[in-house]
N, C-alpha and C positions, 0 to 999 in steps of 0.2 A: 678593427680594421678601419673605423673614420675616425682616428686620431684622438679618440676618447679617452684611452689607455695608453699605456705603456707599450711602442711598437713593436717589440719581443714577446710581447703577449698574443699577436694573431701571425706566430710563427708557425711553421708546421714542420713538423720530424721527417729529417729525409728517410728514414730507414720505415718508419710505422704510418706516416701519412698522417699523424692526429694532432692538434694544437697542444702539444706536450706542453710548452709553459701556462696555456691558459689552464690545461688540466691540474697543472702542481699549485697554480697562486690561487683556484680557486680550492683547492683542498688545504690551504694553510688557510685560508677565509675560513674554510669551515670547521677546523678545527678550532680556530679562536672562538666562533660562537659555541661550540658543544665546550669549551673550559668549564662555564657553569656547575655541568656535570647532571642540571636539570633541567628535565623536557618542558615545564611548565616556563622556567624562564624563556628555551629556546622558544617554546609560542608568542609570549609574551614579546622578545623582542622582535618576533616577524608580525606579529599581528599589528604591535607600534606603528613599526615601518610601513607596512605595506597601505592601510588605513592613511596614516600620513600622506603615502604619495598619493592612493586614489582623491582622498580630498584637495591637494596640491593639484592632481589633473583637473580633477572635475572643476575646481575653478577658475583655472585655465580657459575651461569653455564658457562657463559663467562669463567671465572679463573679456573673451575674443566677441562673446556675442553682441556684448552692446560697444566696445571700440571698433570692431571691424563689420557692422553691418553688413557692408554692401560686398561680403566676400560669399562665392561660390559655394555653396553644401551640401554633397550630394544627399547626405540624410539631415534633416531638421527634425533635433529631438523636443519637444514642450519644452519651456525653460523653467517650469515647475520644478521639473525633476532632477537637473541639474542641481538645483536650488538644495531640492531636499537631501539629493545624496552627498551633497556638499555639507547639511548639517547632523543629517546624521553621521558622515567619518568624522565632521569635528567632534560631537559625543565621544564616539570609538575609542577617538584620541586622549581628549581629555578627563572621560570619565575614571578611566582607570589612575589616572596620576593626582583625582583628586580623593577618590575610596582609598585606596592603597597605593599611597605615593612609594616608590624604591627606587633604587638605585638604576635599576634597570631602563628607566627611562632615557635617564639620563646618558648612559652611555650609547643608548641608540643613536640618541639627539649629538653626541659627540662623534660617535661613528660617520654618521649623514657630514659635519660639518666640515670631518676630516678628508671626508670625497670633495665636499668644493674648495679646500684647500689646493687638493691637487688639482681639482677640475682646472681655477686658475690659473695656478702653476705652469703646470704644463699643455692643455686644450687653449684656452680662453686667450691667455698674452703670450704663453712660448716665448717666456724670459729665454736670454741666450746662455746664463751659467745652468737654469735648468737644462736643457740642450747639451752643455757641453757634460755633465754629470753622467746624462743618461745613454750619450752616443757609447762612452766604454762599456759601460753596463751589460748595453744591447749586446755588443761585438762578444763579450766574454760570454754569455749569458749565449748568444748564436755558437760557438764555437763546444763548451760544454755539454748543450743538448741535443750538438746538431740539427738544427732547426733552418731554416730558409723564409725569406717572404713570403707569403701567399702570391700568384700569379695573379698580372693585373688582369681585368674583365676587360674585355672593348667595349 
């Protein structure tokens, strides 16, 4: 719903009330990760990821703390710990790809890149041939699932 996605994805079914297309794009999501066929890989690719972003956040705040000083917080954590949880997800990360390097990394890291592809695409610049691609899309893709915008909030 803040233009992250694909606008047909925070659609909602006039008949059932529930985001029918988020529900279908996120079960083709999920089937692509269960292909493997194994649970260890499916951990292995969420624990990649997920590690990845905590350390991508937590240094986040590492980096806002000493660029933006003089900004307001309502909680001030030690900057130790940032610190530390910063090096241990980079462990998390890298340990596994340098014991048993696989493939699976890899595709995570291509997974992630294929999101800022779109991110750009279409959030970030909102080229106009992207635009004009997705406005059918949307309309067929509404009309198929019966779907509607969500109601705007005041």
């Amino acid at each position: 719903r803040e233009g992250h996605m694909l606008k047909v994805l925070s659609y909602i079914s006039v008949r059932r009330l529930t985001p029918a297309p988020a529900i279908i794009f996120y079960g083709i999501i999920a089937t692509i990760y269960i292909i493997p066929g194994d649970i260890n890989s499916l951990v292995n690719y969420f624990s990649f990821a997920a590690w990845l972003f905590y350390g991508l956040t937590i240094l986040g705040l590492v980096v806002m703390r000493f660029t933006k000083k003089d900004l307001e917080r309502p909680i001030k954590v030690p900057i130790f710990i940032p610190i530390l949880v910063t090096l241990i997800s980079v462990f998390l990360v890298v340990a596994p790809i340098v014991s048993q390097p696989a493939l699976e990394y890899l595709y995570c890291v291509l997974f992630i890149l294929s999101g800022l592809i779109f991110y750009f695409l279409f959030v970030h610049h909102k080229f106009g041939w992207a635009q004009k691609i997705s406005r059918p899309i949307t309309m067929h893709l509404q009309m198929l699932m019966e779907v509607v915008p969500p109601e705007e909030t005041p």
